[in-house]
N, C-alpha and C positions, 0 to 999 in steps of 0.2 A: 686550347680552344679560344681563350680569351688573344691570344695574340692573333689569330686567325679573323677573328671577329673583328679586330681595329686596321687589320687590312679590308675585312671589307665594308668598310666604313667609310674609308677612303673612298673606295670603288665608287661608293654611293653619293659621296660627298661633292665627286669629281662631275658624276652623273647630273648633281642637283645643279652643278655649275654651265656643264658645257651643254649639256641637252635639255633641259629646262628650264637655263635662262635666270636661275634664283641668284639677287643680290649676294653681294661679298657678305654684307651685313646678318643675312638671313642663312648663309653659310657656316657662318661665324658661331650663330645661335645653335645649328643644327649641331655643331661638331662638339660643344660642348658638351649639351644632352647627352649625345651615343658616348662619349669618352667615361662622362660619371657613370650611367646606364654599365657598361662594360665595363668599368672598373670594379664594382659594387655589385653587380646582379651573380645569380649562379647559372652558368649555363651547361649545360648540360645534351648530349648526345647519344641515343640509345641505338639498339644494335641493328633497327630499322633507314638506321640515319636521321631521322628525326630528332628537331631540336627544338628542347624547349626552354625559355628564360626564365628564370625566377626572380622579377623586380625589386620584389619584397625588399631588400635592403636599398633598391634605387630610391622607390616609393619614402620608405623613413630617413632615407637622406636630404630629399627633396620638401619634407613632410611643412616646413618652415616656411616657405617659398610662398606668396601670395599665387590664391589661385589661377590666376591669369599664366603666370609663368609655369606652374604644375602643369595646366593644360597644355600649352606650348610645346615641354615639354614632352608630352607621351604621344603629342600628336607627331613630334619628329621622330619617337620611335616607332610608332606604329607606318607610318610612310618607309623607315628602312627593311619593317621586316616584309611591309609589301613589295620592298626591292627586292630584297633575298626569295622572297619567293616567287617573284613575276621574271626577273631580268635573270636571275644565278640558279633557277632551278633548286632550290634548294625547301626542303620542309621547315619551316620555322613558326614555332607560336610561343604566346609571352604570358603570364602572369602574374598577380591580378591584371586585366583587363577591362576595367569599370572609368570610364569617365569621371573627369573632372568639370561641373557643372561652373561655367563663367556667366554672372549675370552680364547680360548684352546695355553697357550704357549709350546712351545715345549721343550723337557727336553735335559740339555746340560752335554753329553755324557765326560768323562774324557777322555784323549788322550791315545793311546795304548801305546805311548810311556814313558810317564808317567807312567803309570801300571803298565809296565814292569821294570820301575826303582824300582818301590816303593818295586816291590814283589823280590828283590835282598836282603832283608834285611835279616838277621839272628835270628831276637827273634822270633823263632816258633808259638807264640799263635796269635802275629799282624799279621804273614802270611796266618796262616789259618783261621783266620776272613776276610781278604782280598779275598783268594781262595773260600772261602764260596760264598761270597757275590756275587762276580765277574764271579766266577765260575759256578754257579748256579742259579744266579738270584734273591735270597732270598730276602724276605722283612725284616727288623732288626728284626720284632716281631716272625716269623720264624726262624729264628737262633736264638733265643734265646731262644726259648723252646726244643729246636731239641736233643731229646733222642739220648744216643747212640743203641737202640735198633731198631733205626730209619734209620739204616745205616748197609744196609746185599748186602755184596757180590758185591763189584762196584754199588748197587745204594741206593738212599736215598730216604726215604718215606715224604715227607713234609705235614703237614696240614695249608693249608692258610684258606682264609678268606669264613665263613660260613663253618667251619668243613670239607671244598672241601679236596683230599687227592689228591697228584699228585707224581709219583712216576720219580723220575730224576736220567739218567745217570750219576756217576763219572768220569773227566778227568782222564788217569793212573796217571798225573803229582798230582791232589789232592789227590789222595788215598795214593799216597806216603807222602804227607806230612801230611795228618789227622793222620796217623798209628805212624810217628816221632813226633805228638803233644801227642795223645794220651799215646806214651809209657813213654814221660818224664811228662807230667801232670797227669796221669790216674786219669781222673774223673773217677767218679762213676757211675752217672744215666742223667748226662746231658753234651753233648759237652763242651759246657761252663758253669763255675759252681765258686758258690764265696757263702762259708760257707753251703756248701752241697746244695744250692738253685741256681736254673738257675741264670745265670750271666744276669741282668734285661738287657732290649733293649737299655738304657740309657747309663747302662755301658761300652757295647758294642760301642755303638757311640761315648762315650768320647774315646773310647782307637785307633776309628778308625782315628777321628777327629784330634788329637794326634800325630799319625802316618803318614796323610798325609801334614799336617801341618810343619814337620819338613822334608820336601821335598820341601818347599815352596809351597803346595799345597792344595786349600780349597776344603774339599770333603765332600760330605755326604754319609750315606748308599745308600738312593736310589740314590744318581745318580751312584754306582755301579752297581742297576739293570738299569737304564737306560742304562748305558755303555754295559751291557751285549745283552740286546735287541737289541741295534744300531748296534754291532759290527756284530753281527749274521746275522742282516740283508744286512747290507752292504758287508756281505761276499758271499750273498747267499743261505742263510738258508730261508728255507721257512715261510711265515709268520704264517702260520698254524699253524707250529710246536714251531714256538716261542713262539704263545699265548701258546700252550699247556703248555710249561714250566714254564712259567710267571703262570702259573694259573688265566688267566685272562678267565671272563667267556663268554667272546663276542670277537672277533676280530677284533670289531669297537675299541676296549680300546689300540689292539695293532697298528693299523694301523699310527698311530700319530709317530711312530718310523721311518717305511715307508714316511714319510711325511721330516722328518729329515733329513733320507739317500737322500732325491730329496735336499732338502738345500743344503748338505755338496755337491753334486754333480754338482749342477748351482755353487758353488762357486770357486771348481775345473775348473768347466766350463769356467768362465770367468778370472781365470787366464793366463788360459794356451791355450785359443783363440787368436791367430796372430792381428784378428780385434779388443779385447778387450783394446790386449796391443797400438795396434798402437793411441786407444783413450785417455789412459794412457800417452804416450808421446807427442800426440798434444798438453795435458792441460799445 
């Protein structure tokens, strides 16, 4: 049964690749999971055809693992045995079944004015990986596949995650500087490009990592899109319209940004309250 199971795992694996679109990276995650999951679990087959898992030994293998990663975990099992039972007809259920609660921390947004420092620099390719990101919202593994054919007439075609297509305004401020990377780099068939092959998402991150580092500044890509989201919101932009750009597919996923702008705003709050400070001076 168990070698039956790690073919269809495969099946699943191949599924999560070519027909929804999921990262190598996110592949890579998935395939561990079901390997340990299948190695460790009891599975079991009654005379109905009915199959059912017993995790229990997955669960106390994993028992160590920071929550975050527990959940990750069962959330890739429980997506495979919806495969097995949606795409392969097959009856499958697993046990325990009980969630792993991750508290939700909030994503800490880079400072505008920081930004704006950083994006004064002059090597054109780190500017417009920065405008990319910041500008648009992008996830590293988007920009780095991102065609130039992908880019007509002020807007850009992006494909995120599960082959979703979302088509985003350019700032006039990025279009001027994509047109001045482009004309001194001219790629060929990708934005970014290193030995005729998209410039991998890694790459990207070292060259980001790099550049705000020598600002005195720890940054990642996403928390560019986080910064983008925050900013938007805190300006006023609707939350609607952020998910839409986020290519997020629920606006329960965006709301957590909303959640931020109420933090940064209680903290403005109790600076700049008469009674906060006067408690401030009592102490």
């Amino acid at each position: 049964m168990k070698e039956k199971f790690f073919t269809l795992s495969d099946d699943f694996l191949d599924y999560l690749w070519q027909i929804r679109g999921y990262s190598q990276a996110s592949i890579i995650t998935y395939e561990i999971a079901l390997r340990q999951m299948i190695e460790t679990s009891h599975i079991n087959q009654d005379d109905d055809g009915k199959i059912s898992i017993d995790i229990t030994p997955f669960r106390l293998k994993i028992i160590k693992n920071n929550k975050k990663t527990i959940a990750k975990k069962l959330s890739a099992l429980r997506s495979f045995v919806k495969f097995l039972n949606d795409q392969k007809n097959l009856s499958v259920t697993f046990h325990p079944n009980d969630s792993i609660k991750v508290p939700q921390t909030l994503p800490k947004p880079i400072e505008e004015n920081h930004l704006k420092e950083v994006l004064c620099i002059s090597n054109i390719q780190e500017k417009t990986i920065v405008y990319m990101l910041y500008g648009l919202g992008l996830r590293i593994s988007e920009l780095s596949s991102l065609k130039l054919s992908d880019i007509k007439g002020g807007w850009v075609q992006i494909r995120g995650k599960g082959n979703k297509v979302r088509e985003l305004p350019l700032l006039p401020e990025l279009v001027t500087t994509l047109k001045e990377y482009i004309d001194i780099y001219m790629p060929k068939k990708y934005l970014f490009e290193k030995d005729k092959a998209p410039l991998n998402a890694a790459g990207l991150r070292y060259k980001l990592s790099k550049l705000f580092a020598s600002h005195g500044i720890k940054a990642t890509p996403h928390q560019l899109r986080h910064s983008f989201a925050t900013h938007l919101l805190n300006s006023g932009a609707r939350i609607a319209d952020v998910s839409e750009l986020l290519g997020h597919s629920s606006m329960a996923t965006t709301q957590i940004y909303t959640r931020l702008g109420s933090t940064k705003k209680l903290e403005e709050y109790t600076k700049a309250h008469p009674l906060a400070k006067k408690i401030e001076n009592s102490e």
